[in-house]
TORLUMTI-593874 format. One record per residue: residue number from 1; residue in one letter; x, y, z of N, C-alpha, C in turn. Coordinates in nm, 3 decimals, m for minus. Example, Ala and Ser with C-alpha at 12.3 -4.5 7.8 and 13.67 -1.06 7.14 Angstrom:
<lumros>
<lumro pos="1" code="a" n_X="1.319" n_Y="m0.569" n_Z="0.780" ca_X="1.230" ca_Y="m0.450" ca_Z="0.780" c_X="1.320" c_Y="m0.330" c_Z="0.780"/>
<lumro pos="2" code="s" n_X="1.285" n_Y="m0.225" n_Z="0.708" ca_X="1.367" ca_Y="m0.106" ca_Z="0.714" c_X="1.290" c_Y="0.003" c_Z="0.787"/>
</lumros>
This chain:
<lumros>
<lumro pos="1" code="x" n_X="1.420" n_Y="0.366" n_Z="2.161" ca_X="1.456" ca_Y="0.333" ca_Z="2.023" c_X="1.338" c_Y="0.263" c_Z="1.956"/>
<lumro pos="2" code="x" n_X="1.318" n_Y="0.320" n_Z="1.838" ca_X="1.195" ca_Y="0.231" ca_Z="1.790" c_X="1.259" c_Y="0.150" c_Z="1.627"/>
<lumro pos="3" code="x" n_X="1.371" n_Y="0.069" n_Z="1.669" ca_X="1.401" ca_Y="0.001" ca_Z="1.615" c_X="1.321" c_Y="m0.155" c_Z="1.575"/>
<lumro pos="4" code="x" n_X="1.246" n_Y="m0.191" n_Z="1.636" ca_X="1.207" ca_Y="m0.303" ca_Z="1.648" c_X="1.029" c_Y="m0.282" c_Z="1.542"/>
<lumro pos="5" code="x" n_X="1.002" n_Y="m0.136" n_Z="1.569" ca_X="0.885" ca_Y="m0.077" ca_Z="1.554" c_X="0.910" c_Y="m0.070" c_Z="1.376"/>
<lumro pos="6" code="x" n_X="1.031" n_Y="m0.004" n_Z="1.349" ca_X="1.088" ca_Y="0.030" ca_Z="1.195" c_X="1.079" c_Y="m0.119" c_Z="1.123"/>
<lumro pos="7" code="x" n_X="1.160" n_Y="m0.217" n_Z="1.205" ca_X="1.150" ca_Y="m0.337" ca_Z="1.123" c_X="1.023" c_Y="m0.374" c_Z="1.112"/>
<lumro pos="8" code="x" n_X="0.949" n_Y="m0.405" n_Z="1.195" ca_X="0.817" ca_Y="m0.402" ca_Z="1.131" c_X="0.749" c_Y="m0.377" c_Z="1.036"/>
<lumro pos="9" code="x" n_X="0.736" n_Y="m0.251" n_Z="1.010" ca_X="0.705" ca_Y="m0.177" ca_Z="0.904" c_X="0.773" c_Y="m0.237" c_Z="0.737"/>
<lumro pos="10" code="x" n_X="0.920" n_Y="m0.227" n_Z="0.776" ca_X="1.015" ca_Y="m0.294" ca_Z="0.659" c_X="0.946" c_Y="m0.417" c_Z="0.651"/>
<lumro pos="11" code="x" n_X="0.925" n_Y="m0.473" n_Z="0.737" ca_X="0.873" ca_Y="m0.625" ca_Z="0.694" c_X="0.678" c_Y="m0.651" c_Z="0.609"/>
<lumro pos="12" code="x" n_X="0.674" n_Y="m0.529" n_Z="0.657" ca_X="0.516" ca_Y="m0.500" ca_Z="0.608" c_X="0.532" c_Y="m0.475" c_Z="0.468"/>
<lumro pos="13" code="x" n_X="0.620" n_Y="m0.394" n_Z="0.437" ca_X="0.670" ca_Y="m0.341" ca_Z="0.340" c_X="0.695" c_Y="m0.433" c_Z="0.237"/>
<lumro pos="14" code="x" n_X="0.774" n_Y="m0.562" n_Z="0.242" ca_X="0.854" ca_Y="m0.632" ca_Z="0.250" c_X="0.710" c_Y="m0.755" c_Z="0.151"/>
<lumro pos="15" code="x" n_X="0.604" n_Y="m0.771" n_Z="0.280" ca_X="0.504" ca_Y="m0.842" ca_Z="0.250" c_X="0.419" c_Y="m0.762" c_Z="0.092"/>
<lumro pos="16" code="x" n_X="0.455" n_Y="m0.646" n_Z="0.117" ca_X="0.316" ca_Y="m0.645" ca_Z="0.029" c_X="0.419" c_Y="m0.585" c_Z="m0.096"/>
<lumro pos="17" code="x" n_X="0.545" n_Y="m0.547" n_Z="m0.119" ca_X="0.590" ca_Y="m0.584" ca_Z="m0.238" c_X="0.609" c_Y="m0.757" c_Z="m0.300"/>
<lumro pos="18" code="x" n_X="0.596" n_Y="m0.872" n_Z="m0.218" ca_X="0.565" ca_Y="m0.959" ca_Z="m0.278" c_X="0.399" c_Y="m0.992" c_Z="m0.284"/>
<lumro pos="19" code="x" n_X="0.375" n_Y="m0.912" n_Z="m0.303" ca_X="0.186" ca_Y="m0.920" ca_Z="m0.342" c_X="0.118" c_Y="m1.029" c_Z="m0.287"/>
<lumro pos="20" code="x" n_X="0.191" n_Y="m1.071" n_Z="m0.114" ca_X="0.136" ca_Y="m1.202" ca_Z="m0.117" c_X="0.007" c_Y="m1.137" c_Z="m0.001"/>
<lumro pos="21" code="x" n_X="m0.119" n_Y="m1.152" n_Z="0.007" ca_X="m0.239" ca_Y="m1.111" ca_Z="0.080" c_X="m0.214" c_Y="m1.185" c_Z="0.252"/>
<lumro pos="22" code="x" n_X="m0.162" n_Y="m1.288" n_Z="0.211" ca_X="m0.197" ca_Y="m1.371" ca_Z="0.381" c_X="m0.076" c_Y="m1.322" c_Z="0.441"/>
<lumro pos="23" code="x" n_X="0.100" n_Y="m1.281" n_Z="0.372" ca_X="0.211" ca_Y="m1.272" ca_Z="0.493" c_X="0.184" c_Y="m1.168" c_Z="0.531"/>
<lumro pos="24" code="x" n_X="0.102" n_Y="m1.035" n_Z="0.428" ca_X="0.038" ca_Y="m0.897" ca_Z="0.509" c_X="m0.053" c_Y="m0.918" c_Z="0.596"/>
<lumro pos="25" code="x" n_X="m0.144" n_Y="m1.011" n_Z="0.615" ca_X="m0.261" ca_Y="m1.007" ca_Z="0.727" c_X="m0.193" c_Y="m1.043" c_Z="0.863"/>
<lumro pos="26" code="x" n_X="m0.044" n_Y="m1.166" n_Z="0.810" ca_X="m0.007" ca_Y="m1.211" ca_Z="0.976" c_X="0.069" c_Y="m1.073" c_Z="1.042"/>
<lumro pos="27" code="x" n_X="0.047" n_Y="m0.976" n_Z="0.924" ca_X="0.156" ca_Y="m0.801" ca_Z="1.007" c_X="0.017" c_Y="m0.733" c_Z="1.034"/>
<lumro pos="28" code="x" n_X="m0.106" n_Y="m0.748" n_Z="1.035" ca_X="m0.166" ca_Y="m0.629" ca_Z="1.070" c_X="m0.245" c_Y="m0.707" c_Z="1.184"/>
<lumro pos="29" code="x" n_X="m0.283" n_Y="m0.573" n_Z="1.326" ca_X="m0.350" ca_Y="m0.662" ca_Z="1.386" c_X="m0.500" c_Y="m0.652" c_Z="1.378"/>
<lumro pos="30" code="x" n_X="m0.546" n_Y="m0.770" n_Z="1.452" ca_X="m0.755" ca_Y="m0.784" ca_Z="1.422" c_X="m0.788" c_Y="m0.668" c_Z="1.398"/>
<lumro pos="31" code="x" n_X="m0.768" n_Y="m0.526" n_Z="1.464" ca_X="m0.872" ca_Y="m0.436" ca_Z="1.428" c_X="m0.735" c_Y="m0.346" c_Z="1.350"/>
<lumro pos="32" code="x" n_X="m0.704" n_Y="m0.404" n_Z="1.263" ca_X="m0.588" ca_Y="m0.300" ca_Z="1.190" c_X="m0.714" c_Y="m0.170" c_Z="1.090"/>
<lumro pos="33" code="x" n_X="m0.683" n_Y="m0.083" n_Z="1.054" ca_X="m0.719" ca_Y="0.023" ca_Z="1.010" c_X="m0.648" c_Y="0.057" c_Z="0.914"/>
<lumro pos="34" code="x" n_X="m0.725" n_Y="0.105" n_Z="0.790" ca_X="m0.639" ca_Y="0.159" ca_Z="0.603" c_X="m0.682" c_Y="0.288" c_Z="0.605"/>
<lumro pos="35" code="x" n_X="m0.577" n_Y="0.382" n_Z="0.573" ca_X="m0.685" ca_Y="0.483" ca_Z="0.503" c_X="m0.605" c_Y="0.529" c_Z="0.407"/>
<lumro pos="36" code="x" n_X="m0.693" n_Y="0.520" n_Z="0.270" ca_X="m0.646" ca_Y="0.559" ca_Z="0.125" c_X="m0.584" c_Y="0.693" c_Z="0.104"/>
<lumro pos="37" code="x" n_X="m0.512" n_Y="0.732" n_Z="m0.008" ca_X="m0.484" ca_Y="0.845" ca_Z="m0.024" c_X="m0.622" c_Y="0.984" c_Z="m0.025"/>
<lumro pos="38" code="x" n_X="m0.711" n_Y="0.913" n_Z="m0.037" ca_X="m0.809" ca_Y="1.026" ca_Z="m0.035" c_X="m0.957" c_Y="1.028" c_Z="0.105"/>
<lumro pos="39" code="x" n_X="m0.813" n_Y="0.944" n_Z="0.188" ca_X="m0.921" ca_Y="0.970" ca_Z="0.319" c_X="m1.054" c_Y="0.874" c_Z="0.369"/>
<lumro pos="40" code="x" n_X="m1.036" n_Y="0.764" n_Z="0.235" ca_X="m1.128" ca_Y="0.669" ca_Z="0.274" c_X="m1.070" c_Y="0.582" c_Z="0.387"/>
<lumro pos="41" code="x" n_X="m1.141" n_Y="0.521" n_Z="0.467" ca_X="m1.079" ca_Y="0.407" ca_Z="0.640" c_X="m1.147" c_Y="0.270" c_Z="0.569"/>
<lumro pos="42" code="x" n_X="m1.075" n_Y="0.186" n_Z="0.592" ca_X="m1.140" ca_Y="0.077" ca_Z="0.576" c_X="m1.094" c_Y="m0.052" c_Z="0.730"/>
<lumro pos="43" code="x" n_X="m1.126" n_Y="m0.071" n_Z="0.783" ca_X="m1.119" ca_Y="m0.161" ca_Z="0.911" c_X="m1.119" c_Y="m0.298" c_Z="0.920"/>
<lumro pos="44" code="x" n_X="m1.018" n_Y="m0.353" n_Z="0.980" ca_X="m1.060" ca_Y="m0.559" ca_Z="0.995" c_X="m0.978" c_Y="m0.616" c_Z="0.945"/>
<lumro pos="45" code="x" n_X="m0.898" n_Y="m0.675" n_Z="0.976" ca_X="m0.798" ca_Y="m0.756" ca_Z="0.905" c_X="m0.839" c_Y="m0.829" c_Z="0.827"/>
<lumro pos="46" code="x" n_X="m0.937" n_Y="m0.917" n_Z="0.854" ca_X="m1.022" ca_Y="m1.001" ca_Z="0.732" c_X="m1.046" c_Y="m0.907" c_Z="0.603"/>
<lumro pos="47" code="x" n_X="m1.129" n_Y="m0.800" n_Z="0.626" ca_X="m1.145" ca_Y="m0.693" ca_Z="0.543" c_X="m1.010" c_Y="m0.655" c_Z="0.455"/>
<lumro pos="48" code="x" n_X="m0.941" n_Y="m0.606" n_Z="0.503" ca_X="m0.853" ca_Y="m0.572" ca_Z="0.437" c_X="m0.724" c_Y="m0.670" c_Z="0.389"/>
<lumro pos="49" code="x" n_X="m0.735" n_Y="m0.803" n_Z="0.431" ca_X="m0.656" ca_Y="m0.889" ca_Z="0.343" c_X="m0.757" c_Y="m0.900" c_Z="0.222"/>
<lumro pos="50" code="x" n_X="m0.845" n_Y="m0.893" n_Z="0.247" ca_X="m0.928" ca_Y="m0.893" ca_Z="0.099" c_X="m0.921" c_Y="m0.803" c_Z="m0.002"/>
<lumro pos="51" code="x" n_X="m0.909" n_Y="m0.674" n_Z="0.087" ca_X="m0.905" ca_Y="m0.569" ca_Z="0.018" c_X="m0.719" c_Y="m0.572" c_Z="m0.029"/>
<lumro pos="52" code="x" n_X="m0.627" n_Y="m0.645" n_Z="m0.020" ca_X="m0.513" ca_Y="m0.624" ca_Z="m0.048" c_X="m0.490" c_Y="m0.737" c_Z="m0.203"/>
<lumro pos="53" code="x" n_X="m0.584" n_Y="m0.844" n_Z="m0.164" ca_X="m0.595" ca_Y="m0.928" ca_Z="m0.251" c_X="m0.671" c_Y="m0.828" c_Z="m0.442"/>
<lumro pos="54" code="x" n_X="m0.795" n_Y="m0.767" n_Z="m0.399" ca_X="m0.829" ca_Y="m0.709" ca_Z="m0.464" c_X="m0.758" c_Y="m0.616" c_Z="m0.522"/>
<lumro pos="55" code="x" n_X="m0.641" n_Y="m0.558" n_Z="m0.479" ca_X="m0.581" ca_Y="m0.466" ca_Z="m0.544" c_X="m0.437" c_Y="m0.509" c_Z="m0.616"/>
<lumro pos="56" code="x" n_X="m0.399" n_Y="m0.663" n_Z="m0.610" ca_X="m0.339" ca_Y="m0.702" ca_Z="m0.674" c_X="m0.386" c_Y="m0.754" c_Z="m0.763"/>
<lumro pos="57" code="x" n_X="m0.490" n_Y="m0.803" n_Z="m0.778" ca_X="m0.540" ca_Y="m0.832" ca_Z="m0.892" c_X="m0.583" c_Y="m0.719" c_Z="m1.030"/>
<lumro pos="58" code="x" n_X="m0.605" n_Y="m0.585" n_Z="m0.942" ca_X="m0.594" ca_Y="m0.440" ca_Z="m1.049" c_X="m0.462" c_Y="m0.424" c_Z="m1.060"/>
<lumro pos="59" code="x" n_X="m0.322" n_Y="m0.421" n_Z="m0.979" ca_X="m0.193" ca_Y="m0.389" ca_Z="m1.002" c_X="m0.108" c_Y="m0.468" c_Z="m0.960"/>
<lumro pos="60" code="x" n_X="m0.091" n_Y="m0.605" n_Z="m1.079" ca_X="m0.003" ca_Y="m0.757" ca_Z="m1.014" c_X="0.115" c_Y="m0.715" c_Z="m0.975"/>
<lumro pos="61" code="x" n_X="0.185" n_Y="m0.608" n_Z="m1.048" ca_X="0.314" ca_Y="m0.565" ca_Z="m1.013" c_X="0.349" c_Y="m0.483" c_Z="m0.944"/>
<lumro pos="62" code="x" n_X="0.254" n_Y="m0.429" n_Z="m0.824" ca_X="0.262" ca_Y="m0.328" ca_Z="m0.706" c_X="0.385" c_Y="m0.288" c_Z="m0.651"/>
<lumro pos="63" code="x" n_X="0.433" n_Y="m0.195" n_Z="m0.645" ca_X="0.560" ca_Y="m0.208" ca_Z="m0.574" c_X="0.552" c_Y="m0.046" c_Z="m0.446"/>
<lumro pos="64" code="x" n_X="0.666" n_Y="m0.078" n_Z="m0.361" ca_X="0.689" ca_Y="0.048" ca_Z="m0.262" c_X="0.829" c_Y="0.085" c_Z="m0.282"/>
<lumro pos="65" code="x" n_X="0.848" n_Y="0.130" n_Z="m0.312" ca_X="1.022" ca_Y="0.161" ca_Z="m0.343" c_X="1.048" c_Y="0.274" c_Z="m0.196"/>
<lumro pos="66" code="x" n_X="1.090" n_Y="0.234" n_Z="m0.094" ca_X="1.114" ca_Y="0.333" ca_Z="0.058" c_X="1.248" c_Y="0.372" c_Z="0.004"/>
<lumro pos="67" code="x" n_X="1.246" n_Y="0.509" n_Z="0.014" ca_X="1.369" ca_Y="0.571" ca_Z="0.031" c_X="1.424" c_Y="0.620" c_Z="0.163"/>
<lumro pos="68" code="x" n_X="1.322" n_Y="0.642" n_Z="0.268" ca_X="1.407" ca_Y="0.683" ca_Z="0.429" c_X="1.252" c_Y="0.616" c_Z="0.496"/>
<lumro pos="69" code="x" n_X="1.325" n_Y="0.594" n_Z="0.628" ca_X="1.194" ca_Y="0.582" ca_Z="0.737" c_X="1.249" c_Y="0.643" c_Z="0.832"/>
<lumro pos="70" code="x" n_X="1.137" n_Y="0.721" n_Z="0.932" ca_X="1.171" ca_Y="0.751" ca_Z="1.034" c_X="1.080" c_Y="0.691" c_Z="1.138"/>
<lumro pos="71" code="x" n_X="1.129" n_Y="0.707" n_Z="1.261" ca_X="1.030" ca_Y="0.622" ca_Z="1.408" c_X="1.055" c_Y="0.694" c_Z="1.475"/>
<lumro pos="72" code="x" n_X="0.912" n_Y="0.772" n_Z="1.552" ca_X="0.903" ca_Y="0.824" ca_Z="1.722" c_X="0.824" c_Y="0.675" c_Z="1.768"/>
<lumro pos="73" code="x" n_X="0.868" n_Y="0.601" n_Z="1.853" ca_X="0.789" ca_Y="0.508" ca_Z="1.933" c_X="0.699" c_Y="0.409" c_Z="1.857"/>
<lumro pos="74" code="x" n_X="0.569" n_Y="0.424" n_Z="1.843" ca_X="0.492" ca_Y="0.342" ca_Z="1.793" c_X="0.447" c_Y="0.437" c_Z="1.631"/>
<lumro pos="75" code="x" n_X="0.508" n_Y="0.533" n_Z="1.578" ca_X="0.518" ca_Y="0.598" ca_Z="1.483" c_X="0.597" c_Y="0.585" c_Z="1.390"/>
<lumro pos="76" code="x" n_X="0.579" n_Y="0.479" n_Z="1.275" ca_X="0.669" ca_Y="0.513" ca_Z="1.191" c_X="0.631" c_Y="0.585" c_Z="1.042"/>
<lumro pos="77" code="x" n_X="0.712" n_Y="0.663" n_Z="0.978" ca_X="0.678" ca_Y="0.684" ca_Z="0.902" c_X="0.731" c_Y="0.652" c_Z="0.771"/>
<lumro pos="78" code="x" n_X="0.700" n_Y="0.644" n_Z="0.634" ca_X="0.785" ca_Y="0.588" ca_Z="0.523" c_X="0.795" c_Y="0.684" c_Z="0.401"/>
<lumro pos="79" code="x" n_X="0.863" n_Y="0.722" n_Z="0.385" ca_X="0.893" ca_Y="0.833" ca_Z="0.240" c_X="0.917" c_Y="0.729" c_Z="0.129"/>
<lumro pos="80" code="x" n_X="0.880" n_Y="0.734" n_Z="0.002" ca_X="0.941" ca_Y="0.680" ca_Z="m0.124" c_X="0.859" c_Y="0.698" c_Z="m0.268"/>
<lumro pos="81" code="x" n_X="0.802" n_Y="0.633" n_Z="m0.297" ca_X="0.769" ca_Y="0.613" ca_Z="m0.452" c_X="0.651" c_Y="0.452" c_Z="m0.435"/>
<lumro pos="82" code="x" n_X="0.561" n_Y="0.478" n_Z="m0.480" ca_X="0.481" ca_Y="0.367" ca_Z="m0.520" c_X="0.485" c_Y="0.372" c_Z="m0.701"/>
<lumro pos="83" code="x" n_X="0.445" n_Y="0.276" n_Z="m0.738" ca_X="0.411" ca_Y="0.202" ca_Z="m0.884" c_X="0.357" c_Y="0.085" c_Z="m0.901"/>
<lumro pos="84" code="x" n_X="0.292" n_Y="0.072" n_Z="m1.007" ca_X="0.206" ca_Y="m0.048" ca_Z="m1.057" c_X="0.137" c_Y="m0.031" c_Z="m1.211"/>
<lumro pos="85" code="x" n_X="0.123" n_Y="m0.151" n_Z="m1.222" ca_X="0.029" ca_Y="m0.096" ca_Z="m1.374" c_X="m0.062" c_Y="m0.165" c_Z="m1.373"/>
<lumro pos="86" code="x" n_X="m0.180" n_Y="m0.065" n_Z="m1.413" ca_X="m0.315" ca_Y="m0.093" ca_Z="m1.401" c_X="m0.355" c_Y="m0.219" c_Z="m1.481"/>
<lumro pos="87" code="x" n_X="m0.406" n_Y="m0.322" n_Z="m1.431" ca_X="m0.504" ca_Y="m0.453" ca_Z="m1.526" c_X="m0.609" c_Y="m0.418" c_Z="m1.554"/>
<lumro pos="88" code="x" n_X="m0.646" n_Y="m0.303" n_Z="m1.667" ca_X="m0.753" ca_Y="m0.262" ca_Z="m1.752" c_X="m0.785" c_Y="m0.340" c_Z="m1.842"/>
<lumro pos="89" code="x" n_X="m0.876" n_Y="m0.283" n_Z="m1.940" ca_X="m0.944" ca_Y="m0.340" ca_Z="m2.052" c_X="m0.786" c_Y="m0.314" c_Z="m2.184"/>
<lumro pos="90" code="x" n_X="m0.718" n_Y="m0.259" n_Z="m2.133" ca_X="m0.585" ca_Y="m0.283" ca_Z="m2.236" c_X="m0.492" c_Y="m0.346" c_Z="m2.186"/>
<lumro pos="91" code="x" n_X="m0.499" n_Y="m0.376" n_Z="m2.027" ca_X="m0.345" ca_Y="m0.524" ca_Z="m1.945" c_X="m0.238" c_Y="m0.394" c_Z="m1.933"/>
<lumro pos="92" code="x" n_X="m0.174" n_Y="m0.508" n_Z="m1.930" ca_X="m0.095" ca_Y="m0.492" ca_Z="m1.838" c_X="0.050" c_Y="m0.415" c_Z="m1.966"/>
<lumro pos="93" code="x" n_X="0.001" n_Y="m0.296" n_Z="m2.025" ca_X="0.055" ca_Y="m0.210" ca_Z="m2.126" c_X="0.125" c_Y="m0.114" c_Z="m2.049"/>
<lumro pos="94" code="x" n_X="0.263" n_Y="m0.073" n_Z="m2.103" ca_X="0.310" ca_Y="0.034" ca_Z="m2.081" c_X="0.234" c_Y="0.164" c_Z="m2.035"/>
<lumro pos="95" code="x" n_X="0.154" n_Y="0.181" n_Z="m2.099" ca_X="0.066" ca_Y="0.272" ca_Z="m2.099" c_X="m0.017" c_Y="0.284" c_Z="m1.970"/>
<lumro pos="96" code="x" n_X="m0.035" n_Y="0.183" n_Z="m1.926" ca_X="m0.147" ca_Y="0.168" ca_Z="m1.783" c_X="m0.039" c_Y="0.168" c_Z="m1.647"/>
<lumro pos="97" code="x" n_X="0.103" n_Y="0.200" n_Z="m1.672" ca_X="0.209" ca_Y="0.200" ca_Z="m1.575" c_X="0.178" c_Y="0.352" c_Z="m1.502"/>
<lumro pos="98" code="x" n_X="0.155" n_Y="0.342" n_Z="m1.392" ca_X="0.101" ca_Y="0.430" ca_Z="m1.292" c_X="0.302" c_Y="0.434" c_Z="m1.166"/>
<lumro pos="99" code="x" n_X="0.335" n_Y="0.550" n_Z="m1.151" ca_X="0.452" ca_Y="0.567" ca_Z="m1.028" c_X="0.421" c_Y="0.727" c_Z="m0.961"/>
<lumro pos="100" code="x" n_X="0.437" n_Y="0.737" n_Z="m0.850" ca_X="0.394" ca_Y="0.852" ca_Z="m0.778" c_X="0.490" c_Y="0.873" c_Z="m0.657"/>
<lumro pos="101" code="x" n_X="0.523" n_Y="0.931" n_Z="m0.577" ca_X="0.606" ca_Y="0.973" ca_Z="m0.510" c_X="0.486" c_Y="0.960" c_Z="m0.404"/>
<lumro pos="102" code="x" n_X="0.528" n_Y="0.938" n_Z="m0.308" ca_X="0.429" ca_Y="0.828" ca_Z="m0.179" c_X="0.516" c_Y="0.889" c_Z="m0.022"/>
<lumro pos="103" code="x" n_X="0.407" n_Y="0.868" n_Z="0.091" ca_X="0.452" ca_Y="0.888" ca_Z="0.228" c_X="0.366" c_Y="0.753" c_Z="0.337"/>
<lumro pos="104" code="x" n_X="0.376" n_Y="0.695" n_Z="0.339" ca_X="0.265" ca_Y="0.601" ca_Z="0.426" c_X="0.312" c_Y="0.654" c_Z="0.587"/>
<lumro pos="105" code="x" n_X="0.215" n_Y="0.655" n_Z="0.674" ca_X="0.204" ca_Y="0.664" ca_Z="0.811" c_X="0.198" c_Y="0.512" c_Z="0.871"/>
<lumro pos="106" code="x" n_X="0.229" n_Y="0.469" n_Z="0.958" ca_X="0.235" ca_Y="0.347" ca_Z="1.031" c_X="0.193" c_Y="0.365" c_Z="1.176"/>
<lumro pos="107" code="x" n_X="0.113" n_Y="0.309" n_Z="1.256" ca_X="0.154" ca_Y="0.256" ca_Z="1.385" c_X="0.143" c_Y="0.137" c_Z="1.400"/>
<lumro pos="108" code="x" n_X="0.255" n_Y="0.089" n_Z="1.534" ca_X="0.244" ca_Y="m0.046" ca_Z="1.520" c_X="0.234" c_Y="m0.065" c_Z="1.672"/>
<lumro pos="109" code="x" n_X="0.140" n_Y="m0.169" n_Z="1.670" ca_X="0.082" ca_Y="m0.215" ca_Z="1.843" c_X="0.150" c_Y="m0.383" c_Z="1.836"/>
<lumro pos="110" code="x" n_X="0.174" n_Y="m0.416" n_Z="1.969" ca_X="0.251" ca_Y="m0.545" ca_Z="1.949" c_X="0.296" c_Y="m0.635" c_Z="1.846"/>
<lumro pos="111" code="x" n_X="0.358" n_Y="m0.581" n_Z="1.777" ca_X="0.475" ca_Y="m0.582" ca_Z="1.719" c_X="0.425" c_Y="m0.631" c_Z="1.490"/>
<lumro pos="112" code="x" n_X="0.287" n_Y="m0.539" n_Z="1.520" ca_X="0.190" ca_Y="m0.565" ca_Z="1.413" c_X="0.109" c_Y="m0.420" c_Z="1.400"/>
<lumro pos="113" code="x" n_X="0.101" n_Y="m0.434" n_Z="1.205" ca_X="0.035" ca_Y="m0.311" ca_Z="1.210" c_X="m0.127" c_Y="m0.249" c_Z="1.218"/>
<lumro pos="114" code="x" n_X="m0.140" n_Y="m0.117" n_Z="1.312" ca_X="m0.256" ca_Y="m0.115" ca_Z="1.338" c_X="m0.306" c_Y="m0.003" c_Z="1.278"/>
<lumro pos="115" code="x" n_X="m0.255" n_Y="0.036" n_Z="1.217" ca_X="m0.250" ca_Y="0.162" ca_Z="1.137" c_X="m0.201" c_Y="0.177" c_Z="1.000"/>
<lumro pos="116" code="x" n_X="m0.217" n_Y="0.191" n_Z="0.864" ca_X="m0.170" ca_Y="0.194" ca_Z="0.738" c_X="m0.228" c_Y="0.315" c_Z="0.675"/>
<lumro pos="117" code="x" n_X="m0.164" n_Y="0.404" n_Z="0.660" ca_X="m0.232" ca_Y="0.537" ca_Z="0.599" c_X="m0.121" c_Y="0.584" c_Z="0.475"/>
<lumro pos="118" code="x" n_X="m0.222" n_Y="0.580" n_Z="0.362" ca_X="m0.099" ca_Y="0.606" ca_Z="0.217" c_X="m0.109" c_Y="0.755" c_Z="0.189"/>
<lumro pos="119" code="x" n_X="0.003" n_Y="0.865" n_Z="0.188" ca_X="m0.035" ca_Y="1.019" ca_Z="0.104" c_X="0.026" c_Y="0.968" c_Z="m0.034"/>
<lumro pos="120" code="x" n_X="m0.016" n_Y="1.021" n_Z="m0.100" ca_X="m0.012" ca_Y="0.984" ca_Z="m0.278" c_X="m0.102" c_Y="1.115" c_Z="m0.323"/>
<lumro pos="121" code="x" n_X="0.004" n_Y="1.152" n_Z="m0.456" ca_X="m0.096" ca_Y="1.225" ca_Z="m0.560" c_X="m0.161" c_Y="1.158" c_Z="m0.609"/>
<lumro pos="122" code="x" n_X="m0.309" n_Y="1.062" n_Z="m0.691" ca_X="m0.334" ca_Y="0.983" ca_Z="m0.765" c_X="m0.421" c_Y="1.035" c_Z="m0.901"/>
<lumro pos="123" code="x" n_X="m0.354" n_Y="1.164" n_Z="m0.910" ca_X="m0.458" ca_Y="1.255" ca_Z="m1.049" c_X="m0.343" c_Y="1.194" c_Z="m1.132"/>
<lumro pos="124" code="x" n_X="m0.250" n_Y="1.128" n_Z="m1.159" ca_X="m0.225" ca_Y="1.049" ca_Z="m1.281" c_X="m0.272" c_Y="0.938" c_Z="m1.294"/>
<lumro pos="125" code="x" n_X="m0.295" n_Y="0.887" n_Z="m1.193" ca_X="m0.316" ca_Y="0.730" ca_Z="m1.150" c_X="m0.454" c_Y="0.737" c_Z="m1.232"/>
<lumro pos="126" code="x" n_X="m0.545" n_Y="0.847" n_Z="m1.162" ca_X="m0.699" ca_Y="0.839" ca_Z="m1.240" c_X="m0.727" c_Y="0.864" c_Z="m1.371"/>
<lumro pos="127" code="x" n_X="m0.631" n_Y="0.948" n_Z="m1.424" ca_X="m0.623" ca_Y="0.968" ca_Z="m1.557" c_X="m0.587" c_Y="0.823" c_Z="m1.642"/>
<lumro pos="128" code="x" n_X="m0.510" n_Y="0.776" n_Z="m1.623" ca_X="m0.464" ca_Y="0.622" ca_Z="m1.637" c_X="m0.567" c_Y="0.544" c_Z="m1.680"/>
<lumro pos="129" code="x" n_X="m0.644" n_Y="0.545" n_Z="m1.543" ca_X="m0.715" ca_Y="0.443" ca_Z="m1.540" c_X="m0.852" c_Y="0.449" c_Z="m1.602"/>
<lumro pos="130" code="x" n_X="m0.945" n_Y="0.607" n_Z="m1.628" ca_X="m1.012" ca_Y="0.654" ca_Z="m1.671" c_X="m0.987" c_Y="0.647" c_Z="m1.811"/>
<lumro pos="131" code="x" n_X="m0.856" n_Y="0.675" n_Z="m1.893" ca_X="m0.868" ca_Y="0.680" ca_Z="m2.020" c_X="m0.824" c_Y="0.506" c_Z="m2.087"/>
<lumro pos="132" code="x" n_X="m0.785" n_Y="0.442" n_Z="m1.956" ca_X="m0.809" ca_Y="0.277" ca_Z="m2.009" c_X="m0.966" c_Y="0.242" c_Z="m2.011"/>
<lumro pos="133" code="x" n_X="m1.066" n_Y="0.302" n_Z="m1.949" ca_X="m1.167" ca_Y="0.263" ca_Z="m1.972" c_X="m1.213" c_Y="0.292" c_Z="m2.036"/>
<lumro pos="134" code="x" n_X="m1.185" n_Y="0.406" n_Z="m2.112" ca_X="m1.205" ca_Y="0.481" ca_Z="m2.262" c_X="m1.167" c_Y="0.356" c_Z="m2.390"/>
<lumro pos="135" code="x" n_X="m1.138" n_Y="0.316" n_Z="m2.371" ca_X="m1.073" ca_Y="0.176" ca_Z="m2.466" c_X="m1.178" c_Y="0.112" c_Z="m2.538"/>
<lumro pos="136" code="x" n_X="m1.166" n_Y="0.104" n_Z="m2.665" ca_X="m1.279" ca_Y="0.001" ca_Z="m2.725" c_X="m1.225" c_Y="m0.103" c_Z="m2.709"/>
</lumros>
């Protein structure tokens, strides 16, 4: 049963819809691993609480909306919906509100995650954010 493996994840989950950077670092472990929707890895827990910090500060209102998870063992996976709105040169406007239909991959090694991998379309997201920089 990878019940224990799922909560995890929920609790990861959990952390980074309250945008807080440090209760996500105590879920990932030292050599935890990111990889973006477009295949970039980024490595290090130090690293990437930074890098989690940094991306709340582009999208204060981040959210994961999970609609199902499933778990083989140290595999979980998460179906749902991400959203946020971009902190451009126009804020935090209707207009810079970015939502996408989302899959994240998980593994989790003692009882922390070592693995975070997001699928996302983000050709609205870039359009978004490209024509906020269009902004006088």
């Amino acid at each position: 049963m990878t019940s224990k493996e799922i909560n995890v994840v929920k609790d990861f989950v959990t952390a980074i819809n309250r945008r807080n950077p440090a209760e996500i670092s105590e879920l990932m472990t030292e050599g935890h691993t990111f990889i973006d929707s477009t295949g970039r890895i980024e490595s290090g827990r130090g690293n990437m609480t930074a890098g989690w910090a940094a991306y709340f500060r582009m999208f204060p209102d981040y959210e994961i909306h999970v609609e199902s998870i499933l778990g083989d063992q140290a595999l979980v996976a998460v179906f749902g919906s991400a959203c946020g709105t971009y902190n451009g040169k126009r804020g935090l406007v209707p207009e810079n509100r970015i939502e996408m239909p989302a899959a994240w991959k998980a593994l989790v090694a003692d009882g922390k995650i070592k693995l975070w991998q997001v699928y996302a379309d983000w050709t609205e997201g870039y359009r978004i954010i490209e024509e906020d920089k269009q902004t006088a």
